[in-house]
PyMOL Python script that loads the backbone (N, CA, C, O; Angstrom):
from pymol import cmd

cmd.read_pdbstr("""\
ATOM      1  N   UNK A   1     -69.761 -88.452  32.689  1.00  0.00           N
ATOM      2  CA  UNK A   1     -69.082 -89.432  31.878  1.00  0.00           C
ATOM      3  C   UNK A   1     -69.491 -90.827  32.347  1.00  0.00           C
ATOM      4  O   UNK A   1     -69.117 -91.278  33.430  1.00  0.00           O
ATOM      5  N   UNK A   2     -70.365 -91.575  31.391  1.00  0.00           N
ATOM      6  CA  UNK A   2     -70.168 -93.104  31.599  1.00  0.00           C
ATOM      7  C   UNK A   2     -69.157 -94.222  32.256  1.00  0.00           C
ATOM      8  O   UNK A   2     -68.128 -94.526  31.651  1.00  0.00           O
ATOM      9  N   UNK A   3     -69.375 -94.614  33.081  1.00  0.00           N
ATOM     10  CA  UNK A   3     -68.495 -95.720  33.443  1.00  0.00           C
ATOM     11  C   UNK A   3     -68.384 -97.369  33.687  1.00  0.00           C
ATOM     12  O   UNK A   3     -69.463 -97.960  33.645  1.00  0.00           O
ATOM     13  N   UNK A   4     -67.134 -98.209  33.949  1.00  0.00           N
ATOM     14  CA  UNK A   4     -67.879 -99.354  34.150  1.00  0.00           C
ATOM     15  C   UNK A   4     -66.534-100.042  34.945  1.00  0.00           C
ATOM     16  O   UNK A   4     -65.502 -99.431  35.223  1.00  0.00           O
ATOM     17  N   UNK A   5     -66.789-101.317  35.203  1.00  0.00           N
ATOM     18  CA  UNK A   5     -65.320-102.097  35.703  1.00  0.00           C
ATOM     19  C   UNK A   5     -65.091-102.685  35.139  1.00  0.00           C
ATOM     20  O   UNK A   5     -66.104-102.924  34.482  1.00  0.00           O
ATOM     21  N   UNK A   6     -64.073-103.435  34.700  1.00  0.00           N
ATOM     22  CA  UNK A   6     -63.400-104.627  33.752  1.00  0.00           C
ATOM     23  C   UNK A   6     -62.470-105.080  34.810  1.00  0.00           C
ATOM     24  O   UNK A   6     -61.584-104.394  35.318  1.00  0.00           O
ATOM     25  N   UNK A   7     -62.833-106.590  35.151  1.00  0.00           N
ATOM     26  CA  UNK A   7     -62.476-107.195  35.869  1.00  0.00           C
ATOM     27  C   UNK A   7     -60.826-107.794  35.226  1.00  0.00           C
ATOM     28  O   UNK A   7     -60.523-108.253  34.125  1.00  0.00           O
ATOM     29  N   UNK A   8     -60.183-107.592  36.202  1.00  0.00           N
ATOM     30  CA  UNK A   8     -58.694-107.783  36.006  1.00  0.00           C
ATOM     31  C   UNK A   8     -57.892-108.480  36.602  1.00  0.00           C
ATOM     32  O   UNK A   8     -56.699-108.294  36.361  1.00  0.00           O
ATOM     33  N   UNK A   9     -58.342-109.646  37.703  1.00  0.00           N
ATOM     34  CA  UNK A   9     -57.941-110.375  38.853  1.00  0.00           C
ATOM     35  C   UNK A   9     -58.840-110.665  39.376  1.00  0.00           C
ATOM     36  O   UNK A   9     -59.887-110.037  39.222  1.00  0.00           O
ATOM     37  N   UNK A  10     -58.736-111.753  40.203  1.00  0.00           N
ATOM     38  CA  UNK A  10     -59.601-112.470  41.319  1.00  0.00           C
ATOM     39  C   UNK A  10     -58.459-113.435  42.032  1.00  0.00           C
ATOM     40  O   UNK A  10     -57.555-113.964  41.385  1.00  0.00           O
ATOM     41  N   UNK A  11     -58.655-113.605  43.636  1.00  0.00           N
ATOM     42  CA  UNK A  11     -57.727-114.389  44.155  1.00  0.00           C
ATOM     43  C   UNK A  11     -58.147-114.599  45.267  1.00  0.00           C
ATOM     44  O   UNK A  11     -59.118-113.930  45.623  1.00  0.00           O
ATOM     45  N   UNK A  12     -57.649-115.458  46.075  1.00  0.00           N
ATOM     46  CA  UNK A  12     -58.125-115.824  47.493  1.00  0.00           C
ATOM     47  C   UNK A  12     -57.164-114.892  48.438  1.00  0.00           C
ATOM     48  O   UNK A  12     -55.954-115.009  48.239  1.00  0.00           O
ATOM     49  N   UNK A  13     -57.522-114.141  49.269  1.00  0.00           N
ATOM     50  CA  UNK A  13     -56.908-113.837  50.752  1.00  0.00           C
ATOM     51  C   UNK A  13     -57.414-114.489  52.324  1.00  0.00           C
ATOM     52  O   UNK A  13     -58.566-114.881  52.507  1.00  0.00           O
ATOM     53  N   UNK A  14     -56.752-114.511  52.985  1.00  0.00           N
ATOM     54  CA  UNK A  14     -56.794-114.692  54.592  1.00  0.00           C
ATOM     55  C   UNK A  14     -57.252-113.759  55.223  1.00  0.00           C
ATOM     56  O   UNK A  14     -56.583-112.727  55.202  1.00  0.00           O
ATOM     57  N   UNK A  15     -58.126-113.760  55.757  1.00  0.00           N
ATOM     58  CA  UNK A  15     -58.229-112.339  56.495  1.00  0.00           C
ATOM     59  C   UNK A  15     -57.798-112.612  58.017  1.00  0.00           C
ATOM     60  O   UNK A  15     -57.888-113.710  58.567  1.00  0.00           O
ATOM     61  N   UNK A  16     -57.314-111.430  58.607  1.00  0.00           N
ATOM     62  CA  UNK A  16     -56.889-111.233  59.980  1.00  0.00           C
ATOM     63  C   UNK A  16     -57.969-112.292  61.065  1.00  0.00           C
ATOM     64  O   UNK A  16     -57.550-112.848  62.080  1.00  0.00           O
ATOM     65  N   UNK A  17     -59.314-112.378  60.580  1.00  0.00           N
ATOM     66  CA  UNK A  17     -60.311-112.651  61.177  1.00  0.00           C
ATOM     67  C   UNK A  17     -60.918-114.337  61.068  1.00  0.00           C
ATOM     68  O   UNK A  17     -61.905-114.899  61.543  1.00  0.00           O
ATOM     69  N   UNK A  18     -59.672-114.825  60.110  1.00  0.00           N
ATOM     70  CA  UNK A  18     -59.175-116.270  60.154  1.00  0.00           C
ATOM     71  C   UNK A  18     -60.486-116.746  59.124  1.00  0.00           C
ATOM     72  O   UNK A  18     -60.965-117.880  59.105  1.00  0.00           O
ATOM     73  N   UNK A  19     -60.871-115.752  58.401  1.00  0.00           N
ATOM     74  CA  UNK A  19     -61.974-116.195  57.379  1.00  0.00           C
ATOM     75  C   UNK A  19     -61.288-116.339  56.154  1.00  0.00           C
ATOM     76  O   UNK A  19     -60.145-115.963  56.410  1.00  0.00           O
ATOM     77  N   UNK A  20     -61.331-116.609  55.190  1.00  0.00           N
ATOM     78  CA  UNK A  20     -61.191-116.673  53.499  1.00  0.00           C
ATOM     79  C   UNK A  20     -62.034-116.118  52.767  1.00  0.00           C
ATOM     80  O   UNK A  20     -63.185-116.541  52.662  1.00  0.00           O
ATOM     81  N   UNK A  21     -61.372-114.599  51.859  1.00  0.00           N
ATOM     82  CA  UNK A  21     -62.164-113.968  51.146  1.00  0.00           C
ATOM     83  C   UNK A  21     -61.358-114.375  49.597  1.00  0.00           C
ATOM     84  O   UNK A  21     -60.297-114.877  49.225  1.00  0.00           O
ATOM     85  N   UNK A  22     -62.895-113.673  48.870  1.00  0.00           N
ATOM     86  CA  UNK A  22     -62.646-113.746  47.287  1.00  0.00           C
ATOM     87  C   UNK A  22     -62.420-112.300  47.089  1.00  0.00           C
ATOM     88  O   UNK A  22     -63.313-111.549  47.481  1.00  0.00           O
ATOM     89  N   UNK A  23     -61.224-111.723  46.470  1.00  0.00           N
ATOM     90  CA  UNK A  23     -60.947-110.569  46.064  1.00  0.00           C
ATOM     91  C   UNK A  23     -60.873-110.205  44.886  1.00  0.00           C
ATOM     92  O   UNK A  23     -60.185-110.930  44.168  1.00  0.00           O
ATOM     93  N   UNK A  24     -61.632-108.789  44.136  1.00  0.00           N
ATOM     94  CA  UNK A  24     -61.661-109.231  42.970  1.00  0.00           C
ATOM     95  C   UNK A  24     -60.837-107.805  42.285  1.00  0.00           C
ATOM     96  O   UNK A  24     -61.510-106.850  42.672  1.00  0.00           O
ATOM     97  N   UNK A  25     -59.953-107.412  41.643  1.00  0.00           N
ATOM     98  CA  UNK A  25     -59.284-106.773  41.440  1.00  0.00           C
ATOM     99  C   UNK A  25     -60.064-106.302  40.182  1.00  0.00           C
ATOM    100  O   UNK A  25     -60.532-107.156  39.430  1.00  0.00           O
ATOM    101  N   UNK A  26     -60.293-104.425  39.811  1.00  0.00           N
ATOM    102  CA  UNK A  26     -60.854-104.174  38.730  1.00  0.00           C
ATOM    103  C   UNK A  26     -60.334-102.548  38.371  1.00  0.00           C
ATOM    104  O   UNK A  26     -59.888-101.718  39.164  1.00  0.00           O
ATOM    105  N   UNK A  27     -60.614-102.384  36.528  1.00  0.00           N
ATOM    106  CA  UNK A  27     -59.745-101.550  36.019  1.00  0.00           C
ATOM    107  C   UNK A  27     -61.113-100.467  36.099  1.00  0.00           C
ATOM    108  O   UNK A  27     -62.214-101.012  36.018  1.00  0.00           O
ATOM    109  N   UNK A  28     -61.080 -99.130  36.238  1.00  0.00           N
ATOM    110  CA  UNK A  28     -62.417 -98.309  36.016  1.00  0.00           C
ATOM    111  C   UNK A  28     -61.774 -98.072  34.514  1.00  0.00           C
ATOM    112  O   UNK A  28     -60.608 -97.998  34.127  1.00  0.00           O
ATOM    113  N   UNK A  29     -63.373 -97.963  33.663  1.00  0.00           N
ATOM    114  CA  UNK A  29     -62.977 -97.619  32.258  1.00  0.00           C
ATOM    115  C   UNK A  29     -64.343 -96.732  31.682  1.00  0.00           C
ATOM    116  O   UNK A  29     -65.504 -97.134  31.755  1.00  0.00           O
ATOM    117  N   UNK A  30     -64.027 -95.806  31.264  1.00  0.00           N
ATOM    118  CA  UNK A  30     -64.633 -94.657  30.764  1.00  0.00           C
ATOM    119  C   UNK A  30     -65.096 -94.784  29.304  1.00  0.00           C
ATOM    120  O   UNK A  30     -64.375 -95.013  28.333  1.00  0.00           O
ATOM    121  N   UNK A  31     -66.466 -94.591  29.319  1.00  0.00           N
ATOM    122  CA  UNK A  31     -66.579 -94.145  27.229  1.00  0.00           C
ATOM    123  C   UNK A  31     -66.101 -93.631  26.724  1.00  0.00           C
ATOM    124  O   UNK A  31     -66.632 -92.529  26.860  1.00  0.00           O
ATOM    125  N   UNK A  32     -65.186 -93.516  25.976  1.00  0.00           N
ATOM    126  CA  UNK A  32     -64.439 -92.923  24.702  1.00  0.00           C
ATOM    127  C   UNK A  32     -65.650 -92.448  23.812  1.00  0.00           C
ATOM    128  O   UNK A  32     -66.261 -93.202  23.055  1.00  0.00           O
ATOM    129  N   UNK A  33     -66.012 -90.691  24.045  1.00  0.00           N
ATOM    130  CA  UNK A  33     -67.071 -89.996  23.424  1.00  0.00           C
ATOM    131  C   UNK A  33     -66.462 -89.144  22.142  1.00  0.00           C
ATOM    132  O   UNK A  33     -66.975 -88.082  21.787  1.00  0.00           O
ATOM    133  N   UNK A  34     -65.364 -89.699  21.518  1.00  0.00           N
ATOM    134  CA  UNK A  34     -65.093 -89.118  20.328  1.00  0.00           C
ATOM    135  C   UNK A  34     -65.298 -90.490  19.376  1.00  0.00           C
ATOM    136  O   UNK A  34     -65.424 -90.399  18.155  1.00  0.00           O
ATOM    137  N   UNK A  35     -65.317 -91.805  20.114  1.00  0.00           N
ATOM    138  CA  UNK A  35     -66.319 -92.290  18.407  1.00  0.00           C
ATOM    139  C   UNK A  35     -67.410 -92.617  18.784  1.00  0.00           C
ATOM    140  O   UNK A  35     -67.886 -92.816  19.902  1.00  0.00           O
ATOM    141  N   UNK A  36     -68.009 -92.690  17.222  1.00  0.00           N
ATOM    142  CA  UNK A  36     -69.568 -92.369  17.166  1.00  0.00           C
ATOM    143  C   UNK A  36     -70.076 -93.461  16.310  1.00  0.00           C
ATOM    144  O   UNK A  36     -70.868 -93.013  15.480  1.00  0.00           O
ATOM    145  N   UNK A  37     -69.892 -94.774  16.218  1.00  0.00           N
ATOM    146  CA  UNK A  37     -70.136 -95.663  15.197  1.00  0.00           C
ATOM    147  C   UNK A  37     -71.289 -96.586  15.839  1.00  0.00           C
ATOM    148  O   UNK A  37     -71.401 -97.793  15.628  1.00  0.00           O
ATOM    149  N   UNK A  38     -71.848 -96.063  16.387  1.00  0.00           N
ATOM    150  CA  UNK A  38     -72.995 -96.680  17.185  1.00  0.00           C
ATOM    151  C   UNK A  38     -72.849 -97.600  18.278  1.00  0.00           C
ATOM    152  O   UNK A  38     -73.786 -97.800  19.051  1.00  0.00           O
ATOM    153  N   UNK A  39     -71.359 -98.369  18.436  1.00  0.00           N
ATOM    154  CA  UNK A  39     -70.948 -99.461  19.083  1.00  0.00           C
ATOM    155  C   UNK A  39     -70.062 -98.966  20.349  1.00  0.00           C
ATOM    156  O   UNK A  39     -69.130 -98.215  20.060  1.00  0.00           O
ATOM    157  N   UNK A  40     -70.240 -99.300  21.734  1.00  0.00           N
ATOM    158  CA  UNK A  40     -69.890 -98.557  22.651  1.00  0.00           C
ATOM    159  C   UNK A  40     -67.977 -98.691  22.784  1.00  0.00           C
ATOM    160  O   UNK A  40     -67.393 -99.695  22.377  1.00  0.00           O
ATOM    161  N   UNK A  41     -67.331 -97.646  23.335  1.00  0.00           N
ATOM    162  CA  UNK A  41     -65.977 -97.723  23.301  1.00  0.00           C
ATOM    163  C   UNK A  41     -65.793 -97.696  24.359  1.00  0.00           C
ATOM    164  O   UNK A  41     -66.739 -97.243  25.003  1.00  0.00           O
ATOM    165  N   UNK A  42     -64.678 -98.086  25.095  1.00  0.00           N
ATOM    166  CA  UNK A  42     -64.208 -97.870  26.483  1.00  0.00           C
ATOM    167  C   UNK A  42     -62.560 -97.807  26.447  1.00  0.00           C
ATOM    168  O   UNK A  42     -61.704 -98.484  25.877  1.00  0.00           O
ATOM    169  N   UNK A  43     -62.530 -96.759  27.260  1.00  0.00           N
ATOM    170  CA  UNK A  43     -60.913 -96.414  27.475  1.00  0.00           C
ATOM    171  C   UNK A  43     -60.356 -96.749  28.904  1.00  0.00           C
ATOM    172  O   UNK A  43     -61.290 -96.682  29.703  1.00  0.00           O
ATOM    173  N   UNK A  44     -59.303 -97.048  29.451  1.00  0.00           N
ATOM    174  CA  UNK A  44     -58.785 -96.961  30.594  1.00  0.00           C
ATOM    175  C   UNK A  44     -58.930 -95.451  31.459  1.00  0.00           C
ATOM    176  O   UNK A  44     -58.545 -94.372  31.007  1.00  0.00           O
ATOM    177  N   UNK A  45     -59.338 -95.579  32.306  1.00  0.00           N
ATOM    178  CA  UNK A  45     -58.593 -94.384  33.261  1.00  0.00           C
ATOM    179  C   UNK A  45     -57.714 -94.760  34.247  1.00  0.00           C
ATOM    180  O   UNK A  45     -57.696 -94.106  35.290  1.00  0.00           O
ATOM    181  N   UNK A  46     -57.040 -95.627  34.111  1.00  0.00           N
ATOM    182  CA  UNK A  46     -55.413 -95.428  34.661  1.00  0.00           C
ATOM    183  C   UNK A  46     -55.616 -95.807  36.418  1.00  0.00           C
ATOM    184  O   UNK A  46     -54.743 -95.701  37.281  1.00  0.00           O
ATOM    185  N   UNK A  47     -57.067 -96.275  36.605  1.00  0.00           N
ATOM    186  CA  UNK A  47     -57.740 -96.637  38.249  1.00  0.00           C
ATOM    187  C   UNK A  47     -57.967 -97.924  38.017  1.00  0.00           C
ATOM    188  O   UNK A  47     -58.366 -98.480  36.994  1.00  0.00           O
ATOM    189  N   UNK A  48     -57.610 -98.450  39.302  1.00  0.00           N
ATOM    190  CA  UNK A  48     -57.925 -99.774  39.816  1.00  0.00           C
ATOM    191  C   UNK A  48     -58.589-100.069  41.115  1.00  0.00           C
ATOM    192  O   UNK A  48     -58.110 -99.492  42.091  1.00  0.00           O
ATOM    193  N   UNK A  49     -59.585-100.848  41.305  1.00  0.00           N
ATOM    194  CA  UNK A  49     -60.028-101.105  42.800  1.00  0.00           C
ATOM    195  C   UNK A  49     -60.259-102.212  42.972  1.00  0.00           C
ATOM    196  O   UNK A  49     -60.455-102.961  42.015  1.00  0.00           O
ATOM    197  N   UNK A  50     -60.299-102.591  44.114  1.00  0.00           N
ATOM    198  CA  UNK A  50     -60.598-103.840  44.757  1.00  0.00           C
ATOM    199  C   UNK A  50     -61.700-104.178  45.897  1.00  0.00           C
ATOM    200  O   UNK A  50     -61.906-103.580  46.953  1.00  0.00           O
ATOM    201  N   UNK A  51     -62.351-105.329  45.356  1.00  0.00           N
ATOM    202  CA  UNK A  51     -63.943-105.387  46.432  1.00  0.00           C
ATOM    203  C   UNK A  51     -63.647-107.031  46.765  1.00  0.00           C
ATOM    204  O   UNK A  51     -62.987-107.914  46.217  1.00  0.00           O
ATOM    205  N   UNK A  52     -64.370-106.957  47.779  1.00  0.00           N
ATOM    206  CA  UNK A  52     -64.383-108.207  47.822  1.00  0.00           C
ATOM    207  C   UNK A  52     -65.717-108.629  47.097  1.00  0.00           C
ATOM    208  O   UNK A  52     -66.591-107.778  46.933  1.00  0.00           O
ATOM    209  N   UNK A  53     -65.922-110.129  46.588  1.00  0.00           N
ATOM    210  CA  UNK A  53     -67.105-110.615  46.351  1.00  0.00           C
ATOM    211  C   UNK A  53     -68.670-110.376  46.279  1.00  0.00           C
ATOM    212  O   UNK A  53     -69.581-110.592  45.480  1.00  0.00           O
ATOM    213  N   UNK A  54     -68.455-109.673  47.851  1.00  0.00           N
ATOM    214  CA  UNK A  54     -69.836-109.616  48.517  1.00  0.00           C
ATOM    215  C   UNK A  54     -69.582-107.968  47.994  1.00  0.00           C
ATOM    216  O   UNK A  54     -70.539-107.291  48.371  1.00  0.00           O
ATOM    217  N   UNK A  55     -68.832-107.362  47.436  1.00  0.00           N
ATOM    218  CA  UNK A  55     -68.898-106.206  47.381  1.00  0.00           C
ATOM    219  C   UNK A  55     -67.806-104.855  48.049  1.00  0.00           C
ATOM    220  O   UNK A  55     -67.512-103.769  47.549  1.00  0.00           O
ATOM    221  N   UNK A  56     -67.548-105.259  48.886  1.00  0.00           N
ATOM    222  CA  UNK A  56     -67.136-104.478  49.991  1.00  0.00           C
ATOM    223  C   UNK A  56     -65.948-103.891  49.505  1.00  0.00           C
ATOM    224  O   UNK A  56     -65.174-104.641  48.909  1.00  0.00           O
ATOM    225  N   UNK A  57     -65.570-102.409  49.670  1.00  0.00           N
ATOM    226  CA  UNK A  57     -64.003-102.041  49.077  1.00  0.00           C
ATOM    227  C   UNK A  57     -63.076-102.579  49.983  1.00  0.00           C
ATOM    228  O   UNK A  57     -63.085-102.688  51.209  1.00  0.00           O
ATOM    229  N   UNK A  58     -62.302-102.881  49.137  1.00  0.00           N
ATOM    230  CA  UNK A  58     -60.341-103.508  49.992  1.00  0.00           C
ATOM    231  C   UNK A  58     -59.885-102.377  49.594  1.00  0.00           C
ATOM    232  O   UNK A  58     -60.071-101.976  48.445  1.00  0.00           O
ATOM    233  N   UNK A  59     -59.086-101.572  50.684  1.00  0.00           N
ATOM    234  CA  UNK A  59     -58.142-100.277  49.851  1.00  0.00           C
ATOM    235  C   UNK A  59     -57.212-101.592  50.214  1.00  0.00           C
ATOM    236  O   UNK A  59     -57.363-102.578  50.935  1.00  0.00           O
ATOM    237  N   UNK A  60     -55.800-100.919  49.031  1.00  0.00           N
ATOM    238  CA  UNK A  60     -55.084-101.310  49.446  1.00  0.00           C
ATOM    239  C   UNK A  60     -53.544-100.106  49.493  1.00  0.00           C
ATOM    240  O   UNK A  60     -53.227 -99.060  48.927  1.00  0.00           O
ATOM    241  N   UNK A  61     -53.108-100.772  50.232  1.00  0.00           N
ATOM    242  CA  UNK A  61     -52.170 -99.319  50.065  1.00  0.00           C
ATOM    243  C   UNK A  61     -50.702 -99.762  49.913  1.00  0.00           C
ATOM    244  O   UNK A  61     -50.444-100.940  50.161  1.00  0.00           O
ATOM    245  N   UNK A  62     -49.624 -98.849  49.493  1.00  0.00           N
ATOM    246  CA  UNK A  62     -48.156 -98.823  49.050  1.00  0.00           C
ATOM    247  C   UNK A  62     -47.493 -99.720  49.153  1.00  0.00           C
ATOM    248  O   UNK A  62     -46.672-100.203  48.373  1.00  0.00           O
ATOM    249  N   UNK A  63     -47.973-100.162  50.658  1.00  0.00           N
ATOM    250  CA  UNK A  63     -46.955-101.246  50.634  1.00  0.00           C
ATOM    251  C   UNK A  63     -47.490-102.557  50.843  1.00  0.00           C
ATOM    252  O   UNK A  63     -47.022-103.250  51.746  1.00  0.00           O
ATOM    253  N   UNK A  64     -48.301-102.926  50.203  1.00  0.00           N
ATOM    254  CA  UNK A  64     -49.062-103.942  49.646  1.00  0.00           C
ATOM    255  C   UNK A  64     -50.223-104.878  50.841  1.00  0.00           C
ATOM    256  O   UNK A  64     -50.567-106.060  50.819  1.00  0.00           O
ATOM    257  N   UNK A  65     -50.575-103.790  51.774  1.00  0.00           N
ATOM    258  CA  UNK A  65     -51.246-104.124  52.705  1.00  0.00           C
ATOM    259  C   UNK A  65     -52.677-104.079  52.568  1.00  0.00           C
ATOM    260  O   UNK A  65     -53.113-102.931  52.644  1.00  0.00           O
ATOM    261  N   UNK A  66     -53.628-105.063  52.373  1.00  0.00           N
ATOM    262  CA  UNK A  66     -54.882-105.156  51.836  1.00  0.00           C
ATOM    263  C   UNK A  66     -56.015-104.512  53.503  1.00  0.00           C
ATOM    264  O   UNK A  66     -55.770-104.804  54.674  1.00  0.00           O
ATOM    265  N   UNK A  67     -56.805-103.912  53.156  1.00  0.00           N
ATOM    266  CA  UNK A  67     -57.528-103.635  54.433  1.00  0.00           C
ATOM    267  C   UNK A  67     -59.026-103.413  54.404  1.00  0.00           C
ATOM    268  O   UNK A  67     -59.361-102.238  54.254  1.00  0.00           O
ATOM    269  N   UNK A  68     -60.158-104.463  54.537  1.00  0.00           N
ATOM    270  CA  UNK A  68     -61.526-104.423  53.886  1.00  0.00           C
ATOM    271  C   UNK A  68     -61.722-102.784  54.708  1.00  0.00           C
ATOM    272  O   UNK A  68     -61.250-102.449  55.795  1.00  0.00           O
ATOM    273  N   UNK A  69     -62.519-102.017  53.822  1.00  0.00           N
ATOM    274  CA  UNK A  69     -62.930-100.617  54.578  1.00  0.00           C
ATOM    275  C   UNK A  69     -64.132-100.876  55.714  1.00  0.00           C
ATOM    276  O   UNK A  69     -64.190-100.403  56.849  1.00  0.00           O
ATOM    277  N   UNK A  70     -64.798-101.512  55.242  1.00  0.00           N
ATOM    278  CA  UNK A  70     -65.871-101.488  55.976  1.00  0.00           C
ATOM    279  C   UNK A  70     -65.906-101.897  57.674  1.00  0.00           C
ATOM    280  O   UNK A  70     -66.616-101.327  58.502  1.00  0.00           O
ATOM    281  N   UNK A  71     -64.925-103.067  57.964  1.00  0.00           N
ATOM    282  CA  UNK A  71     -64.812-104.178  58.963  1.00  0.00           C
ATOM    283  C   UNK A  71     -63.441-103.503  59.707  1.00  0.00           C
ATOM    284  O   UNK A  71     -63.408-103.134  60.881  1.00  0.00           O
ATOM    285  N   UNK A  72     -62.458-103.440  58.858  1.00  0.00           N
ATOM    286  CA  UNK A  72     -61.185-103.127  59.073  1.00  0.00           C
ATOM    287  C   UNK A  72     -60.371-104.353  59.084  1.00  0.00           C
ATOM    288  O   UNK A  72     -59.187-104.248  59.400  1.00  0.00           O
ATOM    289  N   UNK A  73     -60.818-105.405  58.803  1.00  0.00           N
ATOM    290  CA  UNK A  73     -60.187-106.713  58.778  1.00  0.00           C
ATOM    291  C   UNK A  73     -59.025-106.677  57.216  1.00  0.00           C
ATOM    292  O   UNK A  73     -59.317-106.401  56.053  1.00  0.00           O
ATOM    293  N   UNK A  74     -57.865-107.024  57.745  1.00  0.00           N
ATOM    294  CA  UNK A  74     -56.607-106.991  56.942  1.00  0.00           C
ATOM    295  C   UNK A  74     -56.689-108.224  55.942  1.00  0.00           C
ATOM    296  O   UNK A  74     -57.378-109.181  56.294  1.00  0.00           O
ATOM    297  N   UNK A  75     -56.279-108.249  55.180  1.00  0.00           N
ATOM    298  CA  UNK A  75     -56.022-109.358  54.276  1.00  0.00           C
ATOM    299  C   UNK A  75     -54.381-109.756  53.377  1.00  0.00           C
ATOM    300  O   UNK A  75     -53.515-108.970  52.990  1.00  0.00           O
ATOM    301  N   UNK A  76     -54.426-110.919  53.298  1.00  0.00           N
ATOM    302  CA  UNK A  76     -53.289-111.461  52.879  1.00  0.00           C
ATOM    303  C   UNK A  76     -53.413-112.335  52.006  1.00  0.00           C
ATOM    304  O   UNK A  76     -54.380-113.073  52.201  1.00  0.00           O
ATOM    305  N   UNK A  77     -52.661-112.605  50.884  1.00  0.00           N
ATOM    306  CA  UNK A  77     -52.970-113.418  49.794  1.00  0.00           C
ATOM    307  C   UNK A  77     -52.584-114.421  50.203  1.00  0.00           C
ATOM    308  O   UNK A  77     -51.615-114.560  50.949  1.00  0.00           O
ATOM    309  N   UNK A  78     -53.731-115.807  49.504  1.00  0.00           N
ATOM    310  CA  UNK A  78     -53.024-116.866  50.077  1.00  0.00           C
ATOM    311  C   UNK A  78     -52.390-117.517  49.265  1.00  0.00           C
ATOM    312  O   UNK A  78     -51.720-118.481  49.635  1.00  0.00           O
TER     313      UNK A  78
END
""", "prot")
cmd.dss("prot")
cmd.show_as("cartoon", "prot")
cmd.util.cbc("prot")
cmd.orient("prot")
């Protein structure tokens, strides 16, 4: 199945590491393969992720604690 991101946010955080990141918040969205009108469709799948700028995944988890995967450096909105 085709996919893509649709950007849904962007914001500044703090990181633990006293740097300033750009975070960019995004919806995953899937082709809708039941129409056929030549023009591409996209549906939600109900997922969201977050990278920073340069790329990098932010999980973030339940209780609203941002954490780059790669570094382990925490983030906080500023």
């Amino acid at each position: 199945m085709e996919r893509k991101l649709q950007l849904l946010e962007s914001f500044h955080a703090e990181g633990s590491d006293g740097r300033t990141y750009k975070v960019c918040g995004y919806e995953q969205m899937a082709a809708d393969p039941t129409l056929q009108d030549g023009q591409p469709h996209w549906q939600s799948t109900g997922v969201a992720e977050y990278r920073l700028a340069e790329g990098d995944v932010v999980e973030v988890r339940k209780d609203g604690v941002m954490r780059v995967r790669n570094s382990g450096v925490e983030l906080r909105r500023a």
